[in-house]
C-alpha positions as CSV (number, residue, x, y, z in Angstrom):
1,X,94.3,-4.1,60.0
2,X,97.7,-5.1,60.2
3,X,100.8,-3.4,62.5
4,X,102.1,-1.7,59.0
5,X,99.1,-0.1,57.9
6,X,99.0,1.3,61.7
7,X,102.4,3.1,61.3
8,X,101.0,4.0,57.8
9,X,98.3,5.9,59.4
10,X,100.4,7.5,62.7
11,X,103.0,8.4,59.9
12,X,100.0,10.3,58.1
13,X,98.4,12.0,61.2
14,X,101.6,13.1,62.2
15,X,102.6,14.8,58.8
16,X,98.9,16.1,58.3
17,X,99.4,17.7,62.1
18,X,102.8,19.6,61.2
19,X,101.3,20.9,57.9
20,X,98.6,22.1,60.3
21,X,95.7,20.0,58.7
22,X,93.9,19.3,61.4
23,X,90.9,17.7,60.6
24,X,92.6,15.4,58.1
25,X,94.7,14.5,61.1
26,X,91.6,14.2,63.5
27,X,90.1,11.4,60.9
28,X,93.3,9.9,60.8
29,X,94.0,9.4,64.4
30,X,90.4,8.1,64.7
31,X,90.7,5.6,61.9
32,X,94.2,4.0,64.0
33,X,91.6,4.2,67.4
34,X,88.8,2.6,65.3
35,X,90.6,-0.5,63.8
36,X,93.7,-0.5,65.5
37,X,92.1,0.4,69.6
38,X,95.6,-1.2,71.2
39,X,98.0,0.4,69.4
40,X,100.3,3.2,72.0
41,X,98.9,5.6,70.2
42,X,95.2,4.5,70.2
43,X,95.5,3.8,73.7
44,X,97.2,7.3,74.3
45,X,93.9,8.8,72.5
46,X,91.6,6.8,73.9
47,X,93.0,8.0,77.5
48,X,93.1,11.5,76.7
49,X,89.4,11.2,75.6
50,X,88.7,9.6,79.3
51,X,90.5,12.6,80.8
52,X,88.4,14.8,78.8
53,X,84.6,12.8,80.3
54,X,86.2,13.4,83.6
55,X,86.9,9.2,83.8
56,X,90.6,9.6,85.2
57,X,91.2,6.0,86.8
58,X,90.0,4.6,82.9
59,X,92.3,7.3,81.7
60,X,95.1,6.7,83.9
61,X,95.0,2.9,82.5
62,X,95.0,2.9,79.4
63,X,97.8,6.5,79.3
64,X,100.1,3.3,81.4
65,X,99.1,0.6,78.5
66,X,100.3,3.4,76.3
67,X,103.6,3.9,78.1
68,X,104.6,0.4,78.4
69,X,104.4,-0.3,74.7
70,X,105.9,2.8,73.9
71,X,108.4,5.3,76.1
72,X,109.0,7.4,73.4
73,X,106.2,9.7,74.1
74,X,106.0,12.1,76.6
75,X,102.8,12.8,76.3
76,X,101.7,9.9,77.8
77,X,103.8,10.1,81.4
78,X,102.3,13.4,81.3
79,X,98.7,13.4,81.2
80,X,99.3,10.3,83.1
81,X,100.5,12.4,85.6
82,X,97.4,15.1,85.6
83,X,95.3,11.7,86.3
84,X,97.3,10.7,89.2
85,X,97.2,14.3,90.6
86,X,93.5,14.2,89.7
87,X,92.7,10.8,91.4
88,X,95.0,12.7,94.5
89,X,98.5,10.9,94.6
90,X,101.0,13.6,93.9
91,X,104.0,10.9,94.9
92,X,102.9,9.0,91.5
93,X,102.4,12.6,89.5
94,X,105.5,13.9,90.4
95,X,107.3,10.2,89.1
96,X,104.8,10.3,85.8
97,X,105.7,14.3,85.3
98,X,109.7,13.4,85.4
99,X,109.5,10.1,83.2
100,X,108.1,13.0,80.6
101,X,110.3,15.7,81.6
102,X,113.0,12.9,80.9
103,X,112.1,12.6,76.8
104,X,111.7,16.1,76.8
105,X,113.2,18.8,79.3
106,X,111.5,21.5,77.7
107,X,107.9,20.3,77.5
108,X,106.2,23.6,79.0
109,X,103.3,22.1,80.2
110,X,104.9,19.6,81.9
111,X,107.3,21.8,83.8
112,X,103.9,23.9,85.2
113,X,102.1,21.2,85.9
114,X,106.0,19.3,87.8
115,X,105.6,23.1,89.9
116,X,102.0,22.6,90.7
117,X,102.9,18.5,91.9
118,X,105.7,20.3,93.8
119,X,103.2,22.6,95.8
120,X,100.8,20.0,96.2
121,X,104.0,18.1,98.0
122,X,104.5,21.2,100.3
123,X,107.6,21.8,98.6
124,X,106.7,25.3,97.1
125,X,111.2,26.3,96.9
126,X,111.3,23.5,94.4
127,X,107.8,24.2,92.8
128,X,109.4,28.2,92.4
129,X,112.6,26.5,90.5
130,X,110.1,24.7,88.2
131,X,108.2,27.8,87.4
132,X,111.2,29.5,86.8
133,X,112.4,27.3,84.3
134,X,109.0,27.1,82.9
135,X,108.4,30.8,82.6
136,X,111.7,31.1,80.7
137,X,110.7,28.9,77.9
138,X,106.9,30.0,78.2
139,X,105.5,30.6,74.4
140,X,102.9,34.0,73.6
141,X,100.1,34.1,75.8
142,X,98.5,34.4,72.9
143,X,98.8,30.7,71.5
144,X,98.0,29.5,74.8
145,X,94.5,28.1,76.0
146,X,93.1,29.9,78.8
147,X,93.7,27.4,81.7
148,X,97.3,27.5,80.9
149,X,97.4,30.9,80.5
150,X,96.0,30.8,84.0
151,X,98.7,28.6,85.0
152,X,101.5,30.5,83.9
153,X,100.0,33.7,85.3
154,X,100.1,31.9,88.6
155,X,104.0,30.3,88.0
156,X,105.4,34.1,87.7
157,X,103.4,35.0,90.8
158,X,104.6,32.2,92.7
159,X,108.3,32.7,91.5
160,X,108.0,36.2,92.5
161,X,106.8,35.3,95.9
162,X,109.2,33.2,96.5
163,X,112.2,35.4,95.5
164,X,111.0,37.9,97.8
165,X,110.8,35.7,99.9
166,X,114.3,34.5,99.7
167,X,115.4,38.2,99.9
168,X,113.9,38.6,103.3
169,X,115.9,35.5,104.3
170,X,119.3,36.3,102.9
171,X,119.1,39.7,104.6
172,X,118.0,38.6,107.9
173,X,121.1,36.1,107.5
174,X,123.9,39.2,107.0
175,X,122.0,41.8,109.2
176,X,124.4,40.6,112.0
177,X,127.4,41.3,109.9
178,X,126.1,43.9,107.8
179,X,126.2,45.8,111.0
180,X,129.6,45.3,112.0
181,X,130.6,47.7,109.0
182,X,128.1,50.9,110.2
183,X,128.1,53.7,107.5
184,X,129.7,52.0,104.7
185,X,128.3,52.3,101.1
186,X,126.4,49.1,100.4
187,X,124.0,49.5,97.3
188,X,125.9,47.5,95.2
189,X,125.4,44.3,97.4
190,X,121.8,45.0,98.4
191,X,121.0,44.9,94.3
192,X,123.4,42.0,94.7
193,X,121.3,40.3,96.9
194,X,118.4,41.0,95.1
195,X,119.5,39.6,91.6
196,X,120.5,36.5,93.4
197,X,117.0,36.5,95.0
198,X,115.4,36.7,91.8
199,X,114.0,39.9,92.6
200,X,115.5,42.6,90.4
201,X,116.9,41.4,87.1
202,X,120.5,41.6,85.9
203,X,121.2,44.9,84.4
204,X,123.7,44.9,81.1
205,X,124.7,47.7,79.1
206,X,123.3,47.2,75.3
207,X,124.5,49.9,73.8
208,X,122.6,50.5,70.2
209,X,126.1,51.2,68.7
210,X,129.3,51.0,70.2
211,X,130.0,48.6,72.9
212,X,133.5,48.8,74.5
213,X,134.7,46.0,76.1
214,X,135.8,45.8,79.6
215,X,133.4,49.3,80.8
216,X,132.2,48.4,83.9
217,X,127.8,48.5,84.1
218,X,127.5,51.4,86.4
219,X,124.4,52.9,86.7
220,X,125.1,55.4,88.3
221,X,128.8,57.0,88.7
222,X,130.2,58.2,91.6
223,X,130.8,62.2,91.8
224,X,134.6,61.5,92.6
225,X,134.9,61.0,89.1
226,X,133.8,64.2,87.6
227,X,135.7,67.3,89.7
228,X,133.6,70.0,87.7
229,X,130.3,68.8,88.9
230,X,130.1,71.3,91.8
231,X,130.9,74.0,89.0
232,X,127.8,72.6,86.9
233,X,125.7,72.3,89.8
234,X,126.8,76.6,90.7
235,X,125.4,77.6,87.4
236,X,121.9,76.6,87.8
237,X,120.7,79.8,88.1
238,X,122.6,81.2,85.0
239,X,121.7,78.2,83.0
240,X,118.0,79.0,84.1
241,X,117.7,82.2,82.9
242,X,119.5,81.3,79.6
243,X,116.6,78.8,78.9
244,X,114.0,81.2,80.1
245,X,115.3,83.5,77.1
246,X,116.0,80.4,74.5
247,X,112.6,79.3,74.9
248,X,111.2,82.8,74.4
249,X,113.1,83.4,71.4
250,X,113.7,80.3,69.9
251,X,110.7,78.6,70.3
252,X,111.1,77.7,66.6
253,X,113.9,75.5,67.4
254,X,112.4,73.5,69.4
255,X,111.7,69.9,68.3
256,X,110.7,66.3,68.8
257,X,113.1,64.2,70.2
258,X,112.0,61.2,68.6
259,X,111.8,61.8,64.9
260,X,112.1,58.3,63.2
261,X,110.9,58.5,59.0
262,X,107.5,57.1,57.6
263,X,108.0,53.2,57.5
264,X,110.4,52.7,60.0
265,X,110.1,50.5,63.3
266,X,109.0,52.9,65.6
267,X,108.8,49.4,68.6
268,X,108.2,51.8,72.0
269,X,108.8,55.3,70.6
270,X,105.0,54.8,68.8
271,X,103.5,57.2,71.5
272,X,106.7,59.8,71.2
273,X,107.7,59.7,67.9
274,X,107.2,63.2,66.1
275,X,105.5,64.0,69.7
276,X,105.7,67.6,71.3
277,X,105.4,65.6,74.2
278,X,109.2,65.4,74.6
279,X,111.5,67.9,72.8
280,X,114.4,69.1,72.9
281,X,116.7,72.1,72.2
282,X,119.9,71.7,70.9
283,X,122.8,73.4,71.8
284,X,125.1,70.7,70.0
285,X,123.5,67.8,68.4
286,X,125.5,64.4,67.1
287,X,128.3,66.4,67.8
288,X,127.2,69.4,65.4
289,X,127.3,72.8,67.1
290,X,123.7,74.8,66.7
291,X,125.3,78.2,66.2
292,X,122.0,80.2,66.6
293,X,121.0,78.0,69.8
294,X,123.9,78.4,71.3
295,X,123.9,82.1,71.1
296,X,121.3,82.6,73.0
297,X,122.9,80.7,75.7
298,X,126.4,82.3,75.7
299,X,127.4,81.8,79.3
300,X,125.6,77.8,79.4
301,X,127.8,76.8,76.0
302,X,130.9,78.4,77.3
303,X,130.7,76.5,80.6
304,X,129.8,73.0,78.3
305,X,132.7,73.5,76.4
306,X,135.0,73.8,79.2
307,X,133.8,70.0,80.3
308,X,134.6,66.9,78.7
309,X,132.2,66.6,76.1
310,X,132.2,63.7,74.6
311,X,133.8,64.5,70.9
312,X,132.8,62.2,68.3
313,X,132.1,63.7,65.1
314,X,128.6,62.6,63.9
315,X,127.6,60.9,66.8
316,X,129.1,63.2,70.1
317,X,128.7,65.2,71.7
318,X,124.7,66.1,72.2
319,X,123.5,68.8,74.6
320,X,120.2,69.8,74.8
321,X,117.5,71.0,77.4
322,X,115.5,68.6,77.2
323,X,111.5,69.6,77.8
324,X,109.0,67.0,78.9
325,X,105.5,67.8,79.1
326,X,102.9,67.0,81.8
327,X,101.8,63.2,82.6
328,X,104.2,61.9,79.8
329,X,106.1,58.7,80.1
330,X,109.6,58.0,78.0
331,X,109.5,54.4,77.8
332,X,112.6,52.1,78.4
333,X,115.4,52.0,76.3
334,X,118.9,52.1,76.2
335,X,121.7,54.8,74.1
336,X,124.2,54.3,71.7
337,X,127.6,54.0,73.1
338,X,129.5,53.1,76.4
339,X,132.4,55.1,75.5
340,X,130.5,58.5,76.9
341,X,128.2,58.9,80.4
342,X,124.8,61.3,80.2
343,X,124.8,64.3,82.6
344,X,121.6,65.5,84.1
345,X,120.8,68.9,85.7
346,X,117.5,70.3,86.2
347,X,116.2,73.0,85.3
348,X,112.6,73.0,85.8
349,X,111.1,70.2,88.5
350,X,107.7,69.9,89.2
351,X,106.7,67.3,91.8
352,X,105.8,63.6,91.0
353,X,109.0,63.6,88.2
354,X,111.2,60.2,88.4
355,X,113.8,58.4,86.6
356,X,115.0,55.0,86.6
357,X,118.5,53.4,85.6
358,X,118.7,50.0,85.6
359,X,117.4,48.9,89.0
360,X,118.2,52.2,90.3
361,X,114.9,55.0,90.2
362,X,115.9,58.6,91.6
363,X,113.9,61.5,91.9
364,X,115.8,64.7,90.8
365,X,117.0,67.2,93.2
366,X,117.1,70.8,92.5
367,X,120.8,71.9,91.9
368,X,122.0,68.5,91.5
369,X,123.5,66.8,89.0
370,X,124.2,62.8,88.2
371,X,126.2,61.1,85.5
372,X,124.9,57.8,84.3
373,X,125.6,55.3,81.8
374,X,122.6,55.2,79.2
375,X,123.3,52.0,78.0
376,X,121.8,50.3,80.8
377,X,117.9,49.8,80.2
378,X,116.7,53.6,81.3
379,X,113.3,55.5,81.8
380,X,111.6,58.3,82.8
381,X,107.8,60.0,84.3
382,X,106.9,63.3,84.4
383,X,103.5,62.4,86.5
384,X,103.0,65.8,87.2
385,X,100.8,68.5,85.7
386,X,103.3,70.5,84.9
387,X,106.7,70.6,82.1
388,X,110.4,69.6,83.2
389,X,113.0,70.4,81.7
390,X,116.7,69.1,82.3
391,X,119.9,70.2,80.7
392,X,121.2,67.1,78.8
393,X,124.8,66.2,78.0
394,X,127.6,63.5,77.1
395,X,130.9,63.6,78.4
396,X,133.4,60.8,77.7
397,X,133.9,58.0,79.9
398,X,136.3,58.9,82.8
399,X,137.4,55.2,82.6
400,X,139.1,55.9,79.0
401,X,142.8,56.8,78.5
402,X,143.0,59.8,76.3
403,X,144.9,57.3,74.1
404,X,141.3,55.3,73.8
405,X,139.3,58.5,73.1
406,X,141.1,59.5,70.5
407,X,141.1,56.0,68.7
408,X,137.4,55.9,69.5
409,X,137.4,58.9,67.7
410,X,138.9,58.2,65.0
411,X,137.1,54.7,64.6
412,X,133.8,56.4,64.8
413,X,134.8,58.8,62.3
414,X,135.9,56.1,59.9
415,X,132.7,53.9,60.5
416,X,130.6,57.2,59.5
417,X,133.0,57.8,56.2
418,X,132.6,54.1,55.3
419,X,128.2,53.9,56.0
420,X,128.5,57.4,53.6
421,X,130.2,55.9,50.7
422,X,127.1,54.5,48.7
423,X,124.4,56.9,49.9
């Protein structure tokens, strides 16, 4: 067989293996092993089917032979590197693993396997940078065979071990000087800290909608913003007893929170969606005033409409009481615009009720409210046996000039007239 009619057949096995023919490319590549045995790419087959009879010195040979006529492929620095780590001389693995690395950075298997040299070399900081990097790029579990499976189960283990394990050191390293500065507020670094450790994530608003540039990601906001929150929290009782009656006599109004049509996405709102499980009563809703609701509640909607609601017509403001039921979870997601902040205030708290913003979780307090922004990734339990219920509401972002909210205003309202035109 001569040289061309090699390249004929690679050329072959390689198209037949991206139009996913396999078996026409299995006879393929063992026609080029058959009458062509020291070809690169016969010898690269050939090693890999030493590796696979456990024969890793033969292997590690001829996956060399392989290399040296050709250093194009990474596949052959790479399993050449599983032999040497086989045959127990990391040194030479971790030189194979980068000579692949090299042709490709993101070869997947070959970043595990660099993290798996790295440990063997006692040098498990470096193997938890591999993994990382690894982890990022990591395809479906599902197109993965089981061993690497495996081996990607243990990177993210290993990469979370050692990011907690950084955290530990980084705040044994500013204990000294943390404590110089006694009862000052420090949340913000300590989730600092532990982004930088790898240990939390980096939180981002994603607003579904609007996104208004220059907001700052807050999860939570600090009280001193909103002056009328002692006057919310004085009403509990009031607002109590108007829920008591809206429930009893407008049962009928209450509905599912999550009502998305026949046919439409329904992603992590599957459970919820058309669910009992989490309604809601309106007192306004996308910034439409529920007349009948809110009579029932006289002395709750005055005291809403003296707030900053957020006005946007069509979108803002909502209020609600919003009415969980027992062991129900509302899965992560995140709301619509950054231009308006969510206020909380319970109503009725059972035990074992938690809610999480960003990488802030809470448990509600009775008489309490909080203001967050909703376009941070948020969730919520009710893990007890019992319902909660929270009064609901959007106010407009303190951090707006009344100049911005009304052009928000207005933009929203012209985004809503120009979506309407050709329904």
């Amino acid at each position: 067989m001569t040289a061309a009619k090699a390249e004929e057949l690679v050329g072959r096995a390689e198209g037949a293996e991206r139009a996913g023919r396999r078996e026409e490319a299995f006879a393929l590549w063992s026609e080029l092993v058959a009458n062509y045995p020291d070809h690169p790419r016969a010898l690269f087959l050939r090693g890999r089917r030493r590796m696979d009879e456990g024969d890793a010195a033969r292997a590690l040979d001829l996956l060399v032979r392989s290399e040296a006529l050709d250093a194009s492929l990474p596949e052959a620095p790479f399993y050449a590197a599983v032999c040497h780590r086989h045959l127990g001389n990391p040194g030479a693995a971790l030189d194979a693993i980068s000579r692949a690395l090299a042709l490709d950075p993101y070869y997947f298997l070959a970043l595990l396997s660099k993290g798996a040299i790295l440990e063997d070399l006692g040098k498990p900081r470096l193997a938890a940078r591999t993994y990382r990097g690894a982890v990022k790029i990591a395809p479906s579990d599902r197109s993965m065979p089981g061993d690497a499976r495996g081996a990607l189960q243990h990177a993210r283990e290993h990469v979370a071990s050692n990011a907690r394990a950084l955290a530990d050191h980084l705040r044994q390293a500013t204990a000294d000087q943390r404590s110089q500065f006694g009862d000052a507020r420090l949340e913000r670094f300590d989730e600092g800290l532990d982004i930088l450790a790898g240990v939390v994530p980096r939180q981002q608003q994603a607003p579904t909608m609007l996104y208004y540039p220059r907001l700052p990601a807050i999860p939570f906001y600090d009280r001193e913003h909103f002056e009328w929150l002692p006057r919310l929290e004085a009403a509990t009782q009031t607002i109590q007893q108007e829920l008591e009656v809206a429930l009893q006599q407008g049962q009928s109004a209450l509905q599912p929170y999550i009502q998305y049509p026949l046919g439409a996405p329904v992603n992590q709102w599957a459970t919820l969606n058309h669910s009992a499980a989490w309604s809601s009563y309106f007192l306004w809703s996308d910034g439409d005033k529920q007349a009948a609701n809110c009579a029932r509640c006289p002395q709750t909607t005055a005291l809403l409409e003296s707030l900053p609601l957020a006005q946007m017509p069509g979108y803002a403001p909502t209020a609600m009481f919003s009415v969980l039921s027992q062991h129900t979870h509302i899965p992560p997601h995140t709301g619509s615009a950054n231009t308006r902040l969510i206020v909380h205030l319970p109503l009725v708290l059972p035990p074992d009720c938690a809610f999480r913003v960003g990488n802030d979780t809470r448990s509600w307090e009775m008489g309490q409210a909080w203001v967050f922004d909703d376009t941070i990734d948020h969730e919520a339990w009710n893990n007890s046996g019992d319902t909660r219920v929270i009064l609901i509401f959007d106010v407009w972002n303190p951090l707006l000039s009344e100049a911005e909210r009304a052009l928000v205003t207005e933009m929203l309202g012209a985004l809503r007239a120009y979506n309407a035109a050709e329904l």
